[in-house]
N, C-alpha and C positions, 0 to 999 in steps of 0.2 A: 194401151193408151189411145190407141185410132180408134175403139170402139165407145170409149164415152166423147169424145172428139166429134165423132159423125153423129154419136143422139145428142150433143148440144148444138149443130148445125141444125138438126132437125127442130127438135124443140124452138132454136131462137128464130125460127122460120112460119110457126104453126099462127096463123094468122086469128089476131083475139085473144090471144089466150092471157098473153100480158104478164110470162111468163121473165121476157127480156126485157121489159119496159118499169122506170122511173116510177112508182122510188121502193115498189113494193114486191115484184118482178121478183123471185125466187136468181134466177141462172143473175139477173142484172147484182141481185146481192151478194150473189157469190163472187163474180166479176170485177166488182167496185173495191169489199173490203176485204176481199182473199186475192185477188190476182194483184191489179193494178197496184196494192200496196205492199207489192214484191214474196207475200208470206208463204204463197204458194210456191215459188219457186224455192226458195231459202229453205220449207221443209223440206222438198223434194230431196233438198242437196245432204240432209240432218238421214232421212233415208236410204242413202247413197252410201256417207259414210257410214254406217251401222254395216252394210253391206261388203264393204272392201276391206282386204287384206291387203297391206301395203308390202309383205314382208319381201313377198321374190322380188318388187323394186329396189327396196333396201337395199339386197344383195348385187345387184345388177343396175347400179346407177347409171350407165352410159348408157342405158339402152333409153332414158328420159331425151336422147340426142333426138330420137326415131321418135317420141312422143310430139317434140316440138314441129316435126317435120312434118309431121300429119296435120299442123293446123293451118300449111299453107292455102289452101280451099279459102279459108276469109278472106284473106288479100286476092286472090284473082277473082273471087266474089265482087268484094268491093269492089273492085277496079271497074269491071264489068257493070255494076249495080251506076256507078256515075258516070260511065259512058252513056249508058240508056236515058241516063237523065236525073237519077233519084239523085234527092238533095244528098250531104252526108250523111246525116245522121239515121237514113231512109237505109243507105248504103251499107250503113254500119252493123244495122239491126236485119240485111237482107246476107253480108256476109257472113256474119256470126253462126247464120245455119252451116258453113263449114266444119265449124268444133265439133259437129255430129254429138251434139248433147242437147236435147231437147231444152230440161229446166233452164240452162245456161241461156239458151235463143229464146226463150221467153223473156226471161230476166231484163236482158240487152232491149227488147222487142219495146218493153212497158215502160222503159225509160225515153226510147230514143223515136220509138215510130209505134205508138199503140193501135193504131189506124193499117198496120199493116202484121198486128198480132196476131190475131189468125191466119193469116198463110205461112206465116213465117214458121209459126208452131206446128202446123200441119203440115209442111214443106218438111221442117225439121224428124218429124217420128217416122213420116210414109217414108223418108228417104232412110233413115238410120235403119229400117226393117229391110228394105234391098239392099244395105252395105253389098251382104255376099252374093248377089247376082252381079253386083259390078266389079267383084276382086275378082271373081273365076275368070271372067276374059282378060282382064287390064294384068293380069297376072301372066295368062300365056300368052299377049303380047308382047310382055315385056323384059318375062325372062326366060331364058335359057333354062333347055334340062339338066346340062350339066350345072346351073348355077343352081337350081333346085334341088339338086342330085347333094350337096354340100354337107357333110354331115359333121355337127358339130359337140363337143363333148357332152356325155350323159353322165353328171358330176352327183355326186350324193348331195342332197339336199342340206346343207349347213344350218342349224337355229340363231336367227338371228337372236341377237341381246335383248330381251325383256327391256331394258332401261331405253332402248334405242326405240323400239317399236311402239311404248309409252309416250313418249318425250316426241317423236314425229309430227304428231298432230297441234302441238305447242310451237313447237318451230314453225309449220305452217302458217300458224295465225301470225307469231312476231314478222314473218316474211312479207306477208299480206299488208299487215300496218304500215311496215316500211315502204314498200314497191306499189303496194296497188291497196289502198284501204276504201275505194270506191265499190272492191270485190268484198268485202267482209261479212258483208250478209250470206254469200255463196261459202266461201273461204272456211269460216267461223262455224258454221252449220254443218259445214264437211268435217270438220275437226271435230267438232264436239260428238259427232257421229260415231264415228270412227275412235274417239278417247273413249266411250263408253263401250264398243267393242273391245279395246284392248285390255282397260283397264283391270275389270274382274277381282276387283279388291270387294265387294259386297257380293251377295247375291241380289241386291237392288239395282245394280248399274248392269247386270249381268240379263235382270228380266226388264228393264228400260232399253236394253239394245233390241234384245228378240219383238218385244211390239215395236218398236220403232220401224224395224226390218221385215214387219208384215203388216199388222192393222193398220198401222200409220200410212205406211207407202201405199198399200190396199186405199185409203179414206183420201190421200195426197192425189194419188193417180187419178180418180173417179172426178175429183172438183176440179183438179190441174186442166183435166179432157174439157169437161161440161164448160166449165170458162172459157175455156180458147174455143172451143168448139162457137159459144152465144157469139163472141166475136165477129162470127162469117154469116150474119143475118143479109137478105138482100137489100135490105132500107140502107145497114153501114153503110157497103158495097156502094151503091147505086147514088149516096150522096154527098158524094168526091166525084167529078165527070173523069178524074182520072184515076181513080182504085181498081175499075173492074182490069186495064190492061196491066197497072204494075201487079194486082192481085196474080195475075197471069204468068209475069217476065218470073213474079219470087219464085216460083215453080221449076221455071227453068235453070236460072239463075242456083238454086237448087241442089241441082242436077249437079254442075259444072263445078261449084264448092264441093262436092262429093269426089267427084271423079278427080279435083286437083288433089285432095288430101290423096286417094288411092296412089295416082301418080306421081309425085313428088316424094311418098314415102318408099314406094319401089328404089325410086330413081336414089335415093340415100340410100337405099340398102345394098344397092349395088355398089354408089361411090365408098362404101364403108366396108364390103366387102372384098374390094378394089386394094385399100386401103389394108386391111388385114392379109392380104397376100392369099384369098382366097379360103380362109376358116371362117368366117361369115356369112352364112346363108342369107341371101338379100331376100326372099321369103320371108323376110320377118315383118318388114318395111311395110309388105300388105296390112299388117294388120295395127299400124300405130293411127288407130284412132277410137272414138270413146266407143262405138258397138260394143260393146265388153259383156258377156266374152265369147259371144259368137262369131267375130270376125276372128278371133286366134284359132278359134277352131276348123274355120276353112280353112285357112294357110296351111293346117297339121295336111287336113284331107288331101287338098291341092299337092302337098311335098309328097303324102304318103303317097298316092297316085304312079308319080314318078322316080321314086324311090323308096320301093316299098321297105319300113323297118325303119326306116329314118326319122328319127323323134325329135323335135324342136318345139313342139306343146309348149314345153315350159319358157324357153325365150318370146318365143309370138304372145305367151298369153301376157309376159312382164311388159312386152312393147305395147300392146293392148291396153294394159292398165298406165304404161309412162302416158299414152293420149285422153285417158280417163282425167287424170289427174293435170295433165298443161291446157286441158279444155277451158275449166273455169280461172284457170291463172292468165290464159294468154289472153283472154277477154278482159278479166280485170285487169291487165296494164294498158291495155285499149279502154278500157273505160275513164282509167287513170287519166291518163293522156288527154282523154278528150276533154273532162270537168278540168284539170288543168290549165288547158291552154284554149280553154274557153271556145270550142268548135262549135 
């Protein structure tokens, strides 16, 4: 994703070429009727779902606790985002890069601050690609060997129910309608994604997953980048006298949405392990956020480390996906909220 991201920085930068410019501009037409009117995002999420297996969630629904905890990074984004001064809505669209989900921070970005689209988006993938440079320290800060050391049952795999793994992706949408139908483009797109993964009643919905889950994401990715990438031209930049420093602070800002999610989901995974009388490896906690599924796989490495043979792969990766999935829901009831109660 950073690599078409930096050739549409370049390209909306190449001076004449009129490549980003009104009304004929290739990158400007991609920008206008693929980004800004949400469609890029929305497939990204049609993508997503073709990609996910909900099932070890299914099986281990508390571990959605450790999903929710992982989106604390927004809120102290925010917080931070309107102490420095950004309006709300500025704030909203600078915390959202905490959900560590790219499509979702765009999404938010083109509603609320399109003007601050490109860093936020770029903020958002450069950071979600060091997830695991930031869990290996924030990890052996924060916990103990012995709490690493934890080792927790290695249970036969159970099949969930067909009818339930079906039916998932439908419940999602009624949930959405009800609580947050400002997410429905994200929400909807996730579902139907993920319904054509499951279903497998044709061999047609069976070969509309598989392209969905490659050409498509393959052709989504490339214009997703190129878009946000024309976004970070110098003329944007330079004509706002204050873009170039908030372009700056989203950066940082960033940073600290990132590291609050790592942190606050240790710190549950401890109070949870606390909680369990010590049969919970709070190791898991590192990884409830969207990186999926490379942040569950450092938490394995990090345990095995310190306990060599100790297998929890499979909880880390279901906490990994619990944060995949409350990404674009905790956004949607923030976005709820906000068209709501008219912010």
């Amino acid at each position: 994703m950073l690599v078409p991201i930096g050739f549409g920085m370049l390209l909306a930068n190449i001076p004449f070429s009129g490549l980003n410019e009104p009304p004929y501009g290739l990158l400007y037409l991609i920008r206008k009727y693929l980004l800004m009117t949400e469609v890029l995002p929305s497939l990204a999420f049609l993508t997503i779902g073709t990609m996910m297996d909900f099932r070890p969630l299914l099986k281990r629904p508390w571990l959605l606790l450790f999903g929710i905890s992982g989106q604390s990074g927004v809120i102290i984004a925010l917080l931070a985002a309107l102490a420095l001064g950004f309006s709300f809505r500025e704030a909203v669209a600078v915390g959202i890069i905490g959900c560590a989900d790219g499509p979702t921070a765009i999404f938010v970005s083109t509603r609320y601050a399109p003007h601050l689209l490109g860093a936020v988006g770029l903020a958002a993938y450069t950071y979600i690609s060091i997830v695991p440079l930031l869990q290996v320290p924030l990890m052996r800060l924060l916990l103990t060997k012995k709490e690493m050391s934890i080792r927790m049952p290695v249970t036969s795999e159970s099949e969930v129910d067909k009818a339930i793994v079906i039916a998932f992706p439908i419940i999602l949408i009624l949930l959405s309608l009800i609580f947050m139908p400002e997410a429905m483009p994200l929400i909807g797109m996730l579902a139907l994604g993920n319904f054509l993964r499951e279903s497998g009643v044709m061999e047609l919905t069976e070969k509309l997953a598989k392209t969905t889950s490659t050409t498509l994401a393959d052709i989504v990715t490339l214009f997703l980048g190129l878009s946000v990438g024309s976004t970070l031209s110098a003329s944007a930049i330079m004509a706002r006298p204050d873009l170039p420093l908030k372009v700056l602070l989203v950066f940082t800002l960033g940073i600290l949405a990132f590291v609050g999610d790592l942190v606050i989901g240790i710190l549950t995974g401890k109070a949870v392990s606390l909680a369990s009388r010590g049969r919970i490896n709070p190791a898991i906690g590192a990884s409830a956020n969207s990186a999926f599924p490379v942040s569950a796989r450092v938490v394995q490495r990090e345990v095995s480390k310190v306990s060599p043979g100790n297998i929890i792969l499979m909880y880390s990766v279901t906490t990994n996906l619990a944060g995949q999935i409350t990404s674009p829901i905790f956004a949607g009831i923030l976005i709820t909220l906000i068209e709501s109660l008219g912010i």
